[in-house]
C-alpha positions in Angstrom: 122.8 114.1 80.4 126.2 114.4 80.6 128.7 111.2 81.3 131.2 111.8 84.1 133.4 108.7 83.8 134.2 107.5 87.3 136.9 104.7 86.3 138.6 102.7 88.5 141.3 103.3 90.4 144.8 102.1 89.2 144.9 99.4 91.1 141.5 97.8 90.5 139.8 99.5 93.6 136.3 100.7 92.9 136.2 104.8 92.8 135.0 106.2 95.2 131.1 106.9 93.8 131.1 103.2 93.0 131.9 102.0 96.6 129.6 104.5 98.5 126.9 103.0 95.7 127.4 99.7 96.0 127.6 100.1 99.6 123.8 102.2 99.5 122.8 98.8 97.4 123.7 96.8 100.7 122.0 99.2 102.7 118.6 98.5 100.9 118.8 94.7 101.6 117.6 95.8 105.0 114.2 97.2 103.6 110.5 96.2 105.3 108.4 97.5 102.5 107.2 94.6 99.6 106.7 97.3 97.7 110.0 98.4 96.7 113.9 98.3 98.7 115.7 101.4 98.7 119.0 102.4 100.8 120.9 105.7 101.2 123.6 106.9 103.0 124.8 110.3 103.4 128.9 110.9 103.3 130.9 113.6 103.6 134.9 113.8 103.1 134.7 109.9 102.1 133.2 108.9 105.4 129.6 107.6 105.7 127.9 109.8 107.9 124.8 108.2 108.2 122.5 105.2 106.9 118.9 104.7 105.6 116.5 102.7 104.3 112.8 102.4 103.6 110.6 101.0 106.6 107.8 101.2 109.0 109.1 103.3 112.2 111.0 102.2 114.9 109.3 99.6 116.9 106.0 99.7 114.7 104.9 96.9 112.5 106.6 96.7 109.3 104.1 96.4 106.3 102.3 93.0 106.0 103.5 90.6 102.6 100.8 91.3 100.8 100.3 95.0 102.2 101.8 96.7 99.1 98.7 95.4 96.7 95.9 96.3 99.2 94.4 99.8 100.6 94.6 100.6 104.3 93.4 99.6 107.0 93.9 95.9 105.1 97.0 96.9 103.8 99.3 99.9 103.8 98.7 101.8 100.8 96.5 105.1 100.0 96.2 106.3 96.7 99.3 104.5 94.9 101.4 105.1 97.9 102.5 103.2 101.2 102.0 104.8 104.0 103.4 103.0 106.8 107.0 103.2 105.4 109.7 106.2 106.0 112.0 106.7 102.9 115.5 105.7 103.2 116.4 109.5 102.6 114.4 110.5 105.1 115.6 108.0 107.6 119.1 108.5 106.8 118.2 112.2 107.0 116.9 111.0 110.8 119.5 108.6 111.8 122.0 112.0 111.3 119.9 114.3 113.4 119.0 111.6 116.3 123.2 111.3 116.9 124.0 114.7 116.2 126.1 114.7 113.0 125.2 117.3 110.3 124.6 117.3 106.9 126.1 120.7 105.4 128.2 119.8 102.0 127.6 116.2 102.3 126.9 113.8 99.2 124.2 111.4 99.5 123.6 108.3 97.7 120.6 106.4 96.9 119.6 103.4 95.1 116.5 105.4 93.8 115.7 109.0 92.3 114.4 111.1 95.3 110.7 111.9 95.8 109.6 115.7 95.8 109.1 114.9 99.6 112.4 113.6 100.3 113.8 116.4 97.8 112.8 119.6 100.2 114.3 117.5 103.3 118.0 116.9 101.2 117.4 120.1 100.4 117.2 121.8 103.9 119.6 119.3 105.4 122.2 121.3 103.5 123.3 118.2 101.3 125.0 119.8 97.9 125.3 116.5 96.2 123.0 113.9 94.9 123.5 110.4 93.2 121.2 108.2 92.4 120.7 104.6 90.5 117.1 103.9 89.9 114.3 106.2 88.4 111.2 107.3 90.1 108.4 109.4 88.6 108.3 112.6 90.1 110.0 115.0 87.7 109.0 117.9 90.4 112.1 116.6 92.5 114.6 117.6 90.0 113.4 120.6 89.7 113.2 120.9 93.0 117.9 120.5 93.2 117.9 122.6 90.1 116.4 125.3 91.8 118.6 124.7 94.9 121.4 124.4 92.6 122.6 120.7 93.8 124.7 118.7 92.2 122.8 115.7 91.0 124.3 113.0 88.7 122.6 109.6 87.7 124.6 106.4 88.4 124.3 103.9 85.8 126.4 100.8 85.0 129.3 102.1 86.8 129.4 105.6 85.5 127.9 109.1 86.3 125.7 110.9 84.3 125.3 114.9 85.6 122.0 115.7 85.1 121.8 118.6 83.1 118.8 120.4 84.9 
C-alpha cells in the first residue's frame, strides 16, 4: 500500500476524504442488522449524491436482536451470512437510481471493504473511486476494481492508503 496523506486543511477544516468518511461513519449509526453497521454514500464534485446503509428492505422487518447468531427461519442467517439485510452499497446504489441521479465518475465511501457482490454493482454503476475504512474478507472484490481499473484507497487513521492492486 501506498500512503496518500490527506492533511488538513490550513485552517483546521477536515479534508475533504475525512469529512465524506466521517460523515459515511454517521450514516451507519442508522443500521438494523446486529450483526455488523456499515454506511456509504456516493459523492461526486464534493456533493453527496446519495446515502446507504445496511438493513432489512423498506417496510420489512428489520432482523430480530438475536437474529445474527441463529439460522433462518429463527434468525436471519444462511451459511455465515444475513440474509434479510441489503448492504449499504447497495442501498446507496438504490437510493441513487429510485430519484434519478447517476453514478458515472462518482467516489463512494464506506465504512467497510466492499463484498464481491456489492463490487460488480459499484462497478456497473459507473463509480471510478472507492474508499473504504474497515476490512472484510473477500479478497475477490479487489480484484474485482483492479480489473475495472478503479481507484481504490484504504482509509485509516485519517490518511489514505492506495491500494496497490
Amino acid at each position: 500500500m501506498i500512503e496518500v496523506p490527506t492533511p488538513p486543511m490550513a485552517d483546521g477544516r477536515p479534508s475533504w476524504d475525512e469529512y465524506f468518511m466521517e460523515i459515511a461513519k454517521l450514516v451507519s449509526t442508522r443500521a438494523t442488522c446486529p450483526r455488523r453497521s456499515v454506511g456509504a454514500i456516493i459523492v461526486r464534485d464534493r456533493r453527496i449524491l446519495a446515502t446507504g446503509y445496511n438493513g432489512a428492505p423498506r417496510g420489512l422487518p428489520h432482523c430480530p436482536p438475536q437474529g445474527s447468531q441463529q439460522d433462518w427461519p429463527d434468525g436471519c442467517m444462511r451459511a455465515g451470512h444475513c440474509i434479510r439485510s441489503l448492504h449499504a452499497e447497495q442501498n446507496a446504489l438504490l437510493q441513487a437510481a429510485s430519484i434519478g441521479v447517476p453514478c458515472e465518475g462518482a467516489t463512494m465511501y464506506v465504512t467497510c471493504q466492499p463484498c464481491n457482490t456489492c463490487a460488480k454493482m459499484i462497478i456497473n454503476a459507473g463509480i471510478t473511486r472507492v474508499i473504504y475504512e474497515g476490512d472484510y474478507p473477500d479478497p475477490f472484490s479487489l480484484e474485482l476494481f483492479r480489473d475495472a481499473q478503479l481507484d481504490v484507497a484504504l482509509y485509516r487513521h485519517g490518511k489514505l492508503e492506495a491500494l496497490a492492486l
